[in-house]
BALOBA-1460 file (C-alpha; in Angstrom, 3 decimals):
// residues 353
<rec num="1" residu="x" x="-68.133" y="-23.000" z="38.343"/>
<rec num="2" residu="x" x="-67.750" y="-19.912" z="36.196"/>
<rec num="3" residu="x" x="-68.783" y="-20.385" z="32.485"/>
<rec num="4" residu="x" x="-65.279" y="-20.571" z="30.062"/>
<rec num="5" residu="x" x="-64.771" y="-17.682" z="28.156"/>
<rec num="6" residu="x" x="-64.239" y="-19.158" z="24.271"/>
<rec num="7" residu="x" x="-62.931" y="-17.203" z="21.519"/>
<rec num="8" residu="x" x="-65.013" y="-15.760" z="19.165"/>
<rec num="9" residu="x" x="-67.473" y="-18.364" z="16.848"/>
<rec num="10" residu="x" x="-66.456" y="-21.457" z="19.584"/>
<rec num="11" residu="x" x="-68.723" y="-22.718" z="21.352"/>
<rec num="12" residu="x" x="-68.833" y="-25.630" z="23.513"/>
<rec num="13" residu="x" x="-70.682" y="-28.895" z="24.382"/>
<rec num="14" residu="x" x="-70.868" y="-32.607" z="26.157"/>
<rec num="15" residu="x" x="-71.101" y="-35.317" z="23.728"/>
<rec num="16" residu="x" x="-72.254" y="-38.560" z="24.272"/>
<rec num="17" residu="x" x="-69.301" y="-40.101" z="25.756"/>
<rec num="18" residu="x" x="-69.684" y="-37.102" z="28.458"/>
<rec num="19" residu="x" x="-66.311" y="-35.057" z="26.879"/>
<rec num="20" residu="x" x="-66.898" y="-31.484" z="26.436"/>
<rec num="21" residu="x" x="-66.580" y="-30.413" z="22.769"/>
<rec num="22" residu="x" x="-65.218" y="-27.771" z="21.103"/>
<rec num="23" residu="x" x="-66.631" y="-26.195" z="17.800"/>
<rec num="24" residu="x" x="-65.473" y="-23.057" z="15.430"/>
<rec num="25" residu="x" x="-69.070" y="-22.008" z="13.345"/>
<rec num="26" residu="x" x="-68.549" y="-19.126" z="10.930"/>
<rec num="27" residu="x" x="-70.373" y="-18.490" z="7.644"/>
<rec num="28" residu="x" x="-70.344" y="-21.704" z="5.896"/>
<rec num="29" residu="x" x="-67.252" y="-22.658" z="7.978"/>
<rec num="30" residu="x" x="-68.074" y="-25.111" z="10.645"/>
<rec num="31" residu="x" x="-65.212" y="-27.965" z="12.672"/>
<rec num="32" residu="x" x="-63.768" y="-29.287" z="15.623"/>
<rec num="33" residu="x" x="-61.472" y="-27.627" z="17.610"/>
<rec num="34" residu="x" x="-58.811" y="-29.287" z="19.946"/>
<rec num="35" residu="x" x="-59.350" y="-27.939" z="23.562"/>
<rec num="36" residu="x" x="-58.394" y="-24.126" z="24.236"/>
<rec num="37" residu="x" x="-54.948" y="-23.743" z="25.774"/>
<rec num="38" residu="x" x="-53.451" y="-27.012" z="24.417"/>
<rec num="39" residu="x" x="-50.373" y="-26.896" z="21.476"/>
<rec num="40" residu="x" x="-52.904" y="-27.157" z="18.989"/>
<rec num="41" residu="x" x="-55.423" y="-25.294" z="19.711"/>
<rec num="42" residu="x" x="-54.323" y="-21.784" z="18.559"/>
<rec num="43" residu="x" x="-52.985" y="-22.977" z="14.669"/>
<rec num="44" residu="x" x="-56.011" y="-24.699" z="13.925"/>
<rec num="45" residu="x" x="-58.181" y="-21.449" z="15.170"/>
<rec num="46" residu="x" x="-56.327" y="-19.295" z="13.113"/>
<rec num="47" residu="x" x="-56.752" y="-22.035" z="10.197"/>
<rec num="48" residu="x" x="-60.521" y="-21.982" z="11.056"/>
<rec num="49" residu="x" x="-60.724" y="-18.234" z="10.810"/>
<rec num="50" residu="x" x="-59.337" y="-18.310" z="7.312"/>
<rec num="51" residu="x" x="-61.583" y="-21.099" z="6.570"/>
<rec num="52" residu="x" x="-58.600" y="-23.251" z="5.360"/>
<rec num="53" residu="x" x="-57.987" y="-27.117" z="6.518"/>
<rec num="54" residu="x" x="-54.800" y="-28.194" z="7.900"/>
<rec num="55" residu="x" x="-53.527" y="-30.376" z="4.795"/>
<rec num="56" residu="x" x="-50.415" y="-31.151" z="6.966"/>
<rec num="57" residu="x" x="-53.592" y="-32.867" z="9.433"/>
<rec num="58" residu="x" x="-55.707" y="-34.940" z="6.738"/>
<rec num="59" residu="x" x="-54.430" y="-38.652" z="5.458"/>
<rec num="60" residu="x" x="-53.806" y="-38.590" z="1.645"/>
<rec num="61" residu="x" x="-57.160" y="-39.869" z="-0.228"/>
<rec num="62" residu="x" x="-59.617" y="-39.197" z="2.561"/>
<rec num="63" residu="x" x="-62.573" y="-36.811" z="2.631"/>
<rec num="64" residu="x" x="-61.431" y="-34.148" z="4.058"/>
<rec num="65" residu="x" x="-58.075" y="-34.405" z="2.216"/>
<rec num="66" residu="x" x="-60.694" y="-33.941" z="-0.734"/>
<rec num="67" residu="x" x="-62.455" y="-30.982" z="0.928"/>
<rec num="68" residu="x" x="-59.349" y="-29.230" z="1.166"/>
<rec num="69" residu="x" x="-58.256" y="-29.272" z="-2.280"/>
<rec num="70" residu="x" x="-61.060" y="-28.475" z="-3.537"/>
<rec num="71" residu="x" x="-61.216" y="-24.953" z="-1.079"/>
<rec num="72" residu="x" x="-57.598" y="-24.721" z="-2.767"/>
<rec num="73" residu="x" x="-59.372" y="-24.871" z="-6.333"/>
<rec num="74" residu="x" x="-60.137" y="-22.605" z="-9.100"/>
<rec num="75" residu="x" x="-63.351" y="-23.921" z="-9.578"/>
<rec num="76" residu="x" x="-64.204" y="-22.909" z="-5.758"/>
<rec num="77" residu="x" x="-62.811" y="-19.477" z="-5.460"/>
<rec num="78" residu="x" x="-64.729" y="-18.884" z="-8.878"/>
<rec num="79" residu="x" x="-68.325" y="-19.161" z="-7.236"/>
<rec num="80" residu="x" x="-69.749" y="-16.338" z="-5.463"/>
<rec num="81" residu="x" x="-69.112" y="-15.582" z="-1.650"/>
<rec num="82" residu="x" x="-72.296" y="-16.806" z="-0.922"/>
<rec num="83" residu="x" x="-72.389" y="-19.408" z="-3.322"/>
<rec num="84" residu="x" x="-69.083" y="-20.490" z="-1.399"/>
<rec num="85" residu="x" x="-70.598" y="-20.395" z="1.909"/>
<rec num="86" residu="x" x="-73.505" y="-22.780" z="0.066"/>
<rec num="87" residu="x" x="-70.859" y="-25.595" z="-0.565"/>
<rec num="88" residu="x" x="-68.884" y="-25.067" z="2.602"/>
<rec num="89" residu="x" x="-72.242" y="-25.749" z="5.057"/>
<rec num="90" residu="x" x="-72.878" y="-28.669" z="2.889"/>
<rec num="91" residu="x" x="-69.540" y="-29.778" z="2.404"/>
<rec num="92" residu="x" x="-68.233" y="-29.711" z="6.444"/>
<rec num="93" residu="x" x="-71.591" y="-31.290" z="6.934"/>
<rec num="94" residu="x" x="-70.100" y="-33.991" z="4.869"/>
<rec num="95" residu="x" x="-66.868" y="-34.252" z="6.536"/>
<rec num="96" residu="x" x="-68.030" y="-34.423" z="9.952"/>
<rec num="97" residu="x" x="-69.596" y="-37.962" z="8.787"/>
<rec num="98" residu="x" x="-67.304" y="-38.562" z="6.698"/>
<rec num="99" residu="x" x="-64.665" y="-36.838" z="7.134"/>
<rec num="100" residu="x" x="-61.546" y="-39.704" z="7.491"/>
<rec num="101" residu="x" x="-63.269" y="-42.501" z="4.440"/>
<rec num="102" residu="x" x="-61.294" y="-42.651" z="1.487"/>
<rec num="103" residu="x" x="-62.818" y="-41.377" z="-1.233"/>
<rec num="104" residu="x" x="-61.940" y="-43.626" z="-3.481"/>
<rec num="105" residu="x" x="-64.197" y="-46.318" z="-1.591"/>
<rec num="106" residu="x" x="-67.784" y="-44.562" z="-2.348"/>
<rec num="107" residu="x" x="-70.015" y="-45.772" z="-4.238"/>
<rec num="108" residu="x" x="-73.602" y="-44.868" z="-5.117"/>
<rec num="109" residu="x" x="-75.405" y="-46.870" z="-2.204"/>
<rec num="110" residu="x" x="-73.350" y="-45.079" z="0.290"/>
<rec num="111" residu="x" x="-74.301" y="-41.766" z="-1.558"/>
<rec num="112" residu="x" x="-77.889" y="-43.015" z="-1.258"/>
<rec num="113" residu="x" x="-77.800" y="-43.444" z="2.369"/>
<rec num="114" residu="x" x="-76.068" y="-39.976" z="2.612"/>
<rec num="115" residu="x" x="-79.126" y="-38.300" z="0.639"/>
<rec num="116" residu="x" x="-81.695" y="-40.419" z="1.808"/>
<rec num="117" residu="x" x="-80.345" y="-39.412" z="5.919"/>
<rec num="118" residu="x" x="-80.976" y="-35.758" z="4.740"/>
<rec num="119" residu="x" x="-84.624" y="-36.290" z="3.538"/>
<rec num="120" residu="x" x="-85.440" y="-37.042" z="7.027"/>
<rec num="121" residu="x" x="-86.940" y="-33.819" z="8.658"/>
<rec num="122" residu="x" x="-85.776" y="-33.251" z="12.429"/>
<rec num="123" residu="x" x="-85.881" y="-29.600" z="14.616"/>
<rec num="124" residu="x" x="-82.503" y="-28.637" z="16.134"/>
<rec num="125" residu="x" x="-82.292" y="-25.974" z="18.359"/>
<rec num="126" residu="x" x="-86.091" y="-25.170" z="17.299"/>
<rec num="127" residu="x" x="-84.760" y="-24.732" z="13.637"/>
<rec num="128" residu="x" x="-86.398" y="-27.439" z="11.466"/>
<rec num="129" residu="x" x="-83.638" y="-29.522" z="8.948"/>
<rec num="130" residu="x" x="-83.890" y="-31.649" z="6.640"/>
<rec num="131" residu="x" x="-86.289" y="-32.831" z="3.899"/>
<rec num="132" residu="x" x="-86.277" y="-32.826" z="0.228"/>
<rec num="133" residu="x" x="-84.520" y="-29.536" z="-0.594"/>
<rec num="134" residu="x" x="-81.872" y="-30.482" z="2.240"/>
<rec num="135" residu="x" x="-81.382" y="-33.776" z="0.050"/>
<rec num="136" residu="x" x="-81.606" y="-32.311" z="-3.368"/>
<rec num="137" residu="x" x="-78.789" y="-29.457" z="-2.223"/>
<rec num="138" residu="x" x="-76.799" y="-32.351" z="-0.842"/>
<rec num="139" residu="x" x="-77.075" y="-34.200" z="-3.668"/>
<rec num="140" residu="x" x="-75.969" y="-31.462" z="-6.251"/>
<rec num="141" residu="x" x="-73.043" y="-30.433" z="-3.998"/>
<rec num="142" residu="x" x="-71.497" y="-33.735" z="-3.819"/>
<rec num="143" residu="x" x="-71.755" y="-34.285" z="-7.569"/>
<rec num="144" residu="x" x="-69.718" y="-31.150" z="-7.686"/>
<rec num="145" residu="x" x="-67.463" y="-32.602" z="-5.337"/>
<rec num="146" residu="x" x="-66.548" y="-35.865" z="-6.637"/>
<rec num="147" residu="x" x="-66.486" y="-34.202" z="-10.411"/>
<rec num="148" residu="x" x="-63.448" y="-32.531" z="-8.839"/>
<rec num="149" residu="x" x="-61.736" y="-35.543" z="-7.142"/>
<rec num="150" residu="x" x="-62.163" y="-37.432" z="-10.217"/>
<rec num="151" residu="x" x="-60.008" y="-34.755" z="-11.694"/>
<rec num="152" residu="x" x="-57.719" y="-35.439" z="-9.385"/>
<rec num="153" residu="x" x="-57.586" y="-38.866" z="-9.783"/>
<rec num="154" residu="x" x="-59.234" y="-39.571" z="-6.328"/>
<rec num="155" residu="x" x="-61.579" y="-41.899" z="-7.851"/>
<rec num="156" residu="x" x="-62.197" y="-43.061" z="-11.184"/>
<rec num="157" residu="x" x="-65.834" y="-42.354" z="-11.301"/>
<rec num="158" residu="x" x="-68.175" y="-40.507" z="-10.068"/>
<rec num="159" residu="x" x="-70.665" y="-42.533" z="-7.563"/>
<rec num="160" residu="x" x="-72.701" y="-39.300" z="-7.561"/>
<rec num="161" residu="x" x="-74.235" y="-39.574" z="-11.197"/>
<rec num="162" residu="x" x="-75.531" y="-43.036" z="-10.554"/>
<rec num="163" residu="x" x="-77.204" y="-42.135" z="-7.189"/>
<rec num="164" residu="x" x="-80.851" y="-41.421" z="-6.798"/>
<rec num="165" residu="x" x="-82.304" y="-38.194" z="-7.948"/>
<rec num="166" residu="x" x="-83.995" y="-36.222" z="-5.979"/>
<rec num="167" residu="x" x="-87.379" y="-34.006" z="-6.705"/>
<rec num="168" residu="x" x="-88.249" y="-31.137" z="-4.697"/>
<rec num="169" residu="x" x="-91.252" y="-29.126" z="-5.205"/>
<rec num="170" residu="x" x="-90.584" y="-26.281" z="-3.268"/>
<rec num="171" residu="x" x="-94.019" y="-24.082" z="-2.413"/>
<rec num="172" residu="x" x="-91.307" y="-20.829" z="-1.892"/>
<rec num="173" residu="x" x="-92.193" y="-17.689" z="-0.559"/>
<rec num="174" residu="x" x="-95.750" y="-16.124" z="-1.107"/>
<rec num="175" residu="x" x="-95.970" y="-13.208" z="-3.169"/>
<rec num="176" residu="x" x="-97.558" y="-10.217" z="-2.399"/>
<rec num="177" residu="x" x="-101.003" y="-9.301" z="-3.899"/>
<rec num="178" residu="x" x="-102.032" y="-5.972" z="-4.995"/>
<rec num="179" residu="x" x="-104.475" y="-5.615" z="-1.926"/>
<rec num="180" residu="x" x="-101.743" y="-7.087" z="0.571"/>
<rec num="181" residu="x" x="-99.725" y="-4.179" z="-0.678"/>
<rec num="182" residu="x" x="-102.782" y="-1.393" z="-0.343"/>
<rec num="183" residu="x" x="-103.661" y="-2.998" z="3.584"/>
<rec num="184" residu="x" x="-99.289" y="-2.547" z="4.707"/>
<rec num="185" residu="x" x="-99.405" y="0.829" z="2.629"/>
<rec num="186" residu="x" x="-102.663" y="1.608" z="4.987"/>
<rec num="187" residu="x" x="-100.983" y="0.683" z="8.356"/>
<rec num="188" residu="x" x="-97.392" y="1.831" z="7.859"/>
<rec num="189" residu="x" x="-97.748" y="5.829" z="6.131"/>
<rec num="190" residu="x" x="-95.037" y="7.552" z="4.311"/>
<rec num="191" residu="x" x="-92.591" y="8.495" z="7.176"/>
<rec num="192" residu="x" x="-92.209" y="4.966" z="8.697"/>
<rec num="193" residu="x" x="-89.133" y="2.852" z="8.230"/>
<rec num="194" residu="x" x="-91.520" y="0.011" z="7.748"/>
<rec num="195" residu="x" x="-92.773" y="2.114" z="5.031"/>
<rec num="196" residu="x" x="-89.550" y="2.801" z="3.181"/>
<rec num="197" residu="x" x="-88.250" y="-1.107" z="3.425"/>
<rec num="198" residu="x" x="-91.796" y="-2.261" z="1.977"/>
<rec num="199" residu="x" x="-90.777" y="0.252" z="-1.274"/>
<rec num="200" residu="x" x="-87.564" y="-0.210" z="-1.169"/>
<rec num="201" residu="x" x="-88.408" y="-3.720" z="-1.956"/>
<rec num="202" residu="x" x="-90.982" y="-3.338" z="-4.640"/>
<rec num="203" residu="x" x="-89.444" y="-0.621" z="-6.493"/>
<rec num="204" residu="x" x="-86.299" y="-2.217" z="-6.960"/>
<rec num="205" residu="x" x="-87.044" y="-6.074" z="-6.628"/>
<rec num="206" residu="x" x="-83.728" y="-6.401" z="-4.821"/>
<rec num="207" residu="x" x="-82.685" y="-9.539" z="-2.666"/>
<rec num="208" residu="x" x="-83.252" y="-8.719" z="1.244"/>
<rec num="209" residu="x" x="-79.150" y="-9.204" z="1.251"/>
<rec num="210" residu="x" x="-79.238" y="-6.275" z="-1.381"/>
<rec num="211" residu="x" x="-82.374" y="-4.014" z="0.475"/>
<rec num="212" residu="x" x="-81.520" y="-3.915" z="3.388"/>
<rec num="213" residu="x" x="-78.054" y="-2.216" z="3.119"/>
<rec num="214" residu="x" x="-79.231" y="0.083" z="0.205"/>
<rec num="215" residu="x" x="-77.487" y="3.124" z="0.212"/>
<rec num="216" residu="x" x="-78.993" y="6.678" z="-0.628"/>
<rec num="217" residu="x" x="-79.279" y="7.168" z="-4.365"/>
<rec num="218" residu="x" x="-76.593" y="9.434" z="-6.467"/>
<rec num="219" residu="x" x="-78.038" y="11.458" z="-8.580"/>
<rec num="220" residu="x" x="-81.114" y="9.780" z="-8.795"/>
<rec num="221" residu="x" x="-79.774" y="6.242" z="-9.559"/>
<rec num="222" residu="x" x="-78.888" y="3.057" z="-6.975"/>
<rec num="223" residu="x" x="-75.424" y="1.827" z="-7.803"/>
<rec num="224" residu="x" x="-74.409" y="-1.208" z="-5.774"/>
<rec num="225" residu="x" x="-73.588" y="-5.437" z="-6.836"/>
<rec num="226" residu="x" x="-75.908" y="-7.853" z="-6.090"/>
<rec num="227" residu="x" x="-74.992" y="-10.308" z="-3.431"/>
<rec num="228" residu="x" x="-75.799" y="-13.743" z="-4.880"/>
<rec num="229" residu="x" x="-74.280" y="-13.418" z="-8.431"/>
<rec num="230" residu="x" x="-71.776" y="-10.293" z="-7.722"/>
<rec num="231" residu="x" x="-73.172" y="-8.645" z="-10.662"/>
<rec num="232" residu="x" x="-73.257" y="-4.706" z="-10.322"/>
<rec num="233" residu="x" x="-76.855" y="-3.245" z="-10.767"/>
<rec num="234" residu="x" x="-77.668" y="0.558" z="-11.472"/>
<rec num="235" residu="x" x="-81.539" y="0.802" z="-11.214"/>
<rec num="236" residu="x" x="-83.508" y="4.769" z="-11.376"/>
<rec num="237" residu="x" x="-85.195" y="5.959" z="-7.917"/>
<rec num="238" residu="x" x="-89.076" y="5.275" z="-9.022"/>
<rec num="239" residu="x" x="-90.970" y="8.291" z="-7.328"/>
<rec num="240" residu="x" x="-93.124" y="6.130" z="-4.990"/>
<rec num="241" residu="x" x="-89.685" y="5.426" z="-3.471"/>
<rec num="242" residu="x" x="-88.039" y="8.745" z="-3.367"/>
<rec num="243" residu="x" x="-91.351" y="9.863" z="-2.055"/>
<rec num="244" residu="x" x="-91.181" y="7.614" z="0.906"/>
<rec num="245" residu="x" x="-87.441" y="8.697" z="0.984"/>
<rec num="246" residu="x" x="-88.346" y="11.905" z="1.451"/>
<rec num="247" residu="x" x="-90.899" y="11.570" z="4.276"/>
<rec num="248" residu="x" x="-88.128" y="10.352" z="6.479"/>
<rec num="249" residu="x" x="-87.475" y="12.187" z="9.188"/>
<rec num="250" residu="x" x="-84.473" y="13.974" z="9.641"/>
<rec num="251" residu="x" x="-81.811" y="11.290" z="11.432"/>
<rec num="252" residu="x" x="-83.906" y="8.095" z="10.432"/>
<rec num="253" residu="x" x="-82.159" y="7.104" z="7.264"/>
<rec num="254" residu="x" x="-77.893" y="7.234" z="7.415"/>
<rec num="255" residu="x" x="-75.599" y="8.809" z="4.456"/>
<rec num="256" residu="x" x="-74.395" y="5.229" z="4.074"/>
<rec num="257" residu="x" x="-77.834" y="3.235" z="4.664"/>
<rec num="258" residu="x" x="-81.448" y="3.959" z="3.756"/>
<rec num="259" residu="x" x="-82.670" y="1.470" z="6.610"/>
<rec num="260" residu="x" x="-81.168" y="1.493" z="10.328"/>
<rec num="261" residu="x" x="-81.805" y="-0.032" z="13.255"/>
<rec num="262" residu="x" x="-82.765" y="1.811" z="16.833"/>
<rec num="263" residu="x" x="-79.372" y="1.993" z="17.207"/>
<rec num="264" residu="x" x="-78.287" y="4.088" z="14.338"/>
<rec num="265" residu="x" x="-76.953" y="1.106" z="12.563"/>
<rec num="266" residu="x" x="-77.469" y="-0.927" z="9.196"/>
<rec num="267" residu="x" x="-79.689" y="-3.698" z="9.974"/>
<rec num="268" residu="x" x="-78.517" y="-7.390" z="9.198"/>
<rec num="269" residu="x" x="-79.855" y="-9.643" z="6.061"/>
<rec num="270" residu="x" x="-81.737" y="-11.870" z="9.317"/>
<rec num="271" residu="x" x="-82.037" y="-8.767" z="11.378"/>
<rec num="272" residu="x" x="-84.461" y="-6.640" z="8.471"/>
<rec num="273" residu="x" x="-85.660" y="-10.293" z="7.658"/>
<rec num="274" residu="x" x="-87.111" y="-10.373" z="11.290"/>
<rec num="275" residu="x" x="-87.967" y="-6.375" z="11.226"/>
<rec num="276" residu="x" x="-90.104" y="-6.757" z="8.397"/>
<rec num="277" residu="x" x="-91.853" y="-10.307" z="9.789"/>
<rec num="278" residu="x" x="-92.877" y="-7.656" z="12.853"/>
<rec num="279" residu="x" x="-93.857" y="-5.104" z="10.327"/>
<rec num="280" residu="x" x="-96.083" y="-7.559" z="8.539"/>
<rec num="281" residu="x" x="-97.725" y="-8.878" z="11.546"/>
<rec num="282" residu="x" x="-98.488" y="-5.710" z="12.376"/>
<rec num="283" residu="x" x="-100.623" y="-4.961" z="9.295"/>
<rec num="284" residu="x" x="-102.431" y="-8.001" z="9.573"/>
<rec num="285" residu="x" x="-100.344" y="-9.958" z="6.881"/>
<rec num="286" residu="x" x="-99.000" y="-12.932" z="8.502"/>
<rec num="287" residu="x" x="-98.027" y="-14.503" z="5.654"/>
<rec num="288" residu="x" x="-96.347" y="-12.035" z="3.973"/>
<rec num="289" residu="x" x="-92.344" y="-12.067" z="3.827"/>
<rec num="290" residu="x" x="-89.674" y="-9.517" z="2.520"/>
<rec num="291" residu="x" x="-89.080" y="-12.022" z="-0.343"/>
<rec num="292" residu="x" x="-92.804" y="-11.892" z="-1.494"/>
<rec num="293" residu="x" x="-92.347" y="-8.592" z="-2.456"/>
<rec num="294" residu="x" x="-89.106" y="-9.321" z="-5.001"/>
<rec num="295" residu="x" x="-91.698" y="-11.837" z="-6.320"/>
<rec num="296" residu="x" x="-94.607" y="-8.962" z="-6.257"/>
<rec num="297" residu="x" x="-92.352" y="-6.831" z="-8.282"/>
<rec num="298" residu="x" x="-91.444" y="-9.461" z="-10.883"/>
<rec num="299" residu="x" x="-94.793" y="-10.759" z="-11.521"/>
<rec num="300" residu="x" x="-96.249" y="-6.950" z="-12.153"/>
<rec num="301" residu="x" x="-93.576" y="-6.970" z="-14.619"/>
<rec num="302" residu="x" x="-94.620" y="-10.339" z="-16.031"/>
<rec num="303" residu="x" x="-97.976" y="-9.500" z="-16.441"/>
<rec num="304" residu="x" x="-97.244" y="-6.512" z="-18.438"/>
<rec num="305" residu="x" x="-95.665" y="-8.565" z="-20.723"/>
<rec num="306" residu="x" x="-91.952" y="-7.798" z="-20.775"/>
<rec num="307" residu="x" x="-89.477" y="-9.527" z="-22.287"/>
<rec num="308" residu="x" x="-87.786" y="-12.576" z="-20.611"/>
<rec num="309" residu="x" x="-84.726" y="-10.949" z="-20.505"/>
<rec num="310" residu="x" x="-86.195" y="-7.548" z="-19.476"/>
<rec num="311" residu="x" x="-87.375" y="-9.964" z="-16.002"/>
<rec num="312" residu="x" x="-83.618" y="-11.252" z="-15.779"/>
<rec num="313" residu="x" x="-82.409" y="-7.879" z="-15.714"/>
<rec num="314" residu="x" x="-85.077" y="-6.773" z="-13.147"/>
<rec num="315" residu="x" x="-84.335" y="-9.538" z="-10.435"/>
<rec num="316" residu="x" x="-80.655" y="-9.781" z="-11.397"/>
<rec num="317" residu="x" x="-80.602" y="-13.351" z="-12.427"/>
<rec num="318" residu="x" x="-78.531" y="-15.136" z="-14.942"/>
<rec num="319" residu="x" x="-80.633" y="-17.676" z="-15.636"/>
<rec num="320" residu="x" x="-83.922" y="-18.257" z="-17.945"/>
<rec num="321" residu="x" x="-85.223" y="-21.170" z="-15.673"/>
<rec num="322" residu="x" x="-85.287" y="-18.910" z="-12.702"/>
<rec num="323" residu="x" x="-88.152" y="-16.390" z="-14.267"/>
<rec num="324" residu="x" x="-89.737" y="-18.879" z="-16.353"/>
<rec num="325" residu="x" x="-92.134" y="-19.628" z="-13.791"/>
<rec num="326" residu="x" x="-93.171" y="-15.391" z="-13.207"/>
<rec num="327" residu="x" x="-93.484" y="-15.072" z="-17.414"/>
<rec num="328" residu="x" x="-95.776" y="-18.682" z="-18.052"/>
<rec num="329" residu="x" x="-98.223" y="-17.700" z="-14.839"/>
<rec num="330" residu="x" x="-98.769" y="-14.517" z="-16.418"/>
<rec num="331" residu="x" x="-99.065" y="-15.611" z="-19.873"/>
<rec num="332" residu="x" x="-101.342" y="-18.501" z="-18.696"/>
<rec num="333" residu="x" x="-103.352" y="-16.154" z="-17.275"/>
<rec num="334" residu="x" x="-103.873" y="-13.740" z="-20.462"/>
<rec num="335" residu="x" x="-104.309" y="-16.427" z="-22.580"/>
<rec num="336" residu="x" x="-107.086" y="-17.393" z="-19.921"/>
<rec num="337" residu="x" x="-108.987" y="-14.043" z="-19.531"/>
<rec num="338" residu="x" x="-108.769" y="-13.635" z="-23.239"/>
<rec num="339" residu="x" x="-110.268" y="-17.051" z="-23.813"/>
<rec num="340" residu="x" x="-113.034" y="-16.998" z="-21.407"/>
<rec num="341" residu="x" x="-113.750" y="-12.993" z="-23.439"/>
<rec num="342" residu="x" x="-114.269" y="-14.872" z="-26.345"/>
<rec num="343" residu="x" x="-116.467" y="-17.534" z="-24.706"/>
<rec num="344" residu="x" x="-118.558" y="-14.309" z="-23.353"/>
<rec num="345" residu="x" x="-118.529" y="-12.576" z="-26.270"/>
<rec num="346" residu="x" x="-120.027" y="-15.681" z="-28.799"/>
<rec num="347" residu="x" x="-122.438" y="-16.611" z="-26.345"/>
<rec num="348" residu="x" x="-123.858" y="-13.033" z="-26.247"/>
<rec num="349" residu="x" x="-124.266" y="-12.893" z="-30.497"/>
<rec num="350" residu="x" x="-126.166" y="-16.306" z="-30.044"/>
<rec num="351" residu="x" x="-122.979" y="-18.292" z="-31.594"/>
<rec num="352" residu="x" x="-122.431" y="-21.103" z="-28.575"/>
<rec num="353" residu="x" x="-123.393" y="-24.521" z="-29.430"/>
């Protein structure tokens, strides 16, 4: 039997009862689908395109009468794009559990089961989920959440505050050393586009959502807005960089796009993500990431000593807490190498113990 031909972001699937499925997946969009061809069908792909729940399709006080409000809200459409996408994967995650419970029947044991379901670490589809930062995201979201149907008088209080906490020590991304830099430098010369995304990186300490769609410099500056906080960014070519510009060859760059593909096009954020895992491999660096190298760039800074704030400005953050960690290392480790100078130096003039 031929395979159906679903619209675009449906896909299909037999669930336990043997009935075949239908779900939209878009972004942080993600829900059923009543079957293609039926009366429904087309209105609630069109809704699902647009991201918006039916509210003429949810009972009054339920879940995903809450999740739809609060996609209405000002507090929602006031986040970031990809902060939005953040809260919608977390949020339809919700509602498929959830999604017909009254809201105003939770309370913190059920939100405790909820967060303690997500610290459980499974593989789906050879993608691991789950585990302490899936619970601590989880967590936050829904306090968000049921902040805003308290506001609407969904509930009186919020069963959120009075659920468990959540701790997550997150190892992160490994940052680059100054010899992993020197061996990639070594295998990929000026000339190769695994070259110009490794400076790229370094020399402007740009997000991979940023790099990898950086467009040529005007006039010797990078203009664009970063992708997480929307915040525009102007940053100066450094001449490393404009030096492995240069070297390109003629056709390998695009007037729109420093890095493209083999087909002449912009790569995507998961697309230069997986280009660069080849490119590390490659030089013998298997534990090197794109990432690392927005955290090689900050901690040369913090080492230098700059300013808090000069670090916030570098990385494009907006908040202290997420630099602290680059400025104490390095200060921990002056304060360290000066320390054990002065344990060198008394012991040579005689003056230990």
């Amino acid at each position: 039997m031929p395979k159906r031909k679903l619209d675009k972001y449906v896909s299909s699937f037999i669930d336990k009862t043997g009935k075949e499925r239908f779900r939209f997946r878009r972004g942080g969009v993600s829900r059923y689908l009543p079957p293609p061809g039926s009366a429904e069908y087309k209105a609630e792909y069109g809704k699902a395109l647009t991201g918006v729940i039916g509210l003429d399709r949810v009972k009054r006080g339920t879940v995903n009468d809450l999740a739809a409000r609060f996609y209405q809200s000002v507090g929602f459409r006031n986040v970031s794009k990809s902060w939005q996408t953040t809260l919608r994967q977390v949020i339809e995650g919700f509602r498929e559990e959830a999604g017909g419970d009254l809201v105003e029947n939770f309370r913190p044991r059920h939100i405790n089961a909820l967060i303690a379901r997500r610290m459980e670490q499974t593989v789906i589809n050879g993608k691991r989920a789950g585990g302490t930062h899936a619970a601590q995201r989880f967590r936050e979201v829904m306090l968000r959440l049921f902040k805003f149907a308290v506001a609407e008088e969904m509930i009186e209080k919020n069963p959120v505050e009075q659920a468990e906490t959540v701790t997550h020590k997150a190892k992160g991304y490994r940052a680059w050393t100054e010899a992993d830099i020197r061996q990639y430098r070594e295998r990929w010369p000026l000339g190769t586009k695994a070259r110009l995304a490794l400076e790229i990186m370094l020399w402007t300490a740009l997000r991979r959502g940023n790099a990898h769609k950086l467009p040529p410099p005007v006039n010797g500056v990078f203009v664009g807005e970063a992708v997480k906080t929307e915040s525009e960014f102007e940053l100066p070519v450094m001449p490393p960089l404009q030096a492995a510009i240069d070297a390109m060859p003629e056709g390998s760059t695009s007037p729109d796009c420093l890095l493209i593909n083999d087909y002449g096009r912009p790569f995507t954020a998961a697309g230069f993500g997986n280009k660069m895992r080849e490119w590390c491999d490659a030089a013998g660096l298997p534990e090197c990431t794109a990432h690392g190298l927005r955290k090689a760039a900050t901690i040369r800074a913090a080492n230098l000593g700059v300013s808090q704030q000069a670090l916030k400005a570098l990385g494009q953050w907006k908040q202290d807490s997420e630099v602290r960690t680059y400025a104490e290392k390095a200060n921990q480790n002056r304060l360290a190498a000066d320390t054990l100078a002065l344990i060198a130096a008394a012991e040579q003039a005689g003056n230990i113990g």
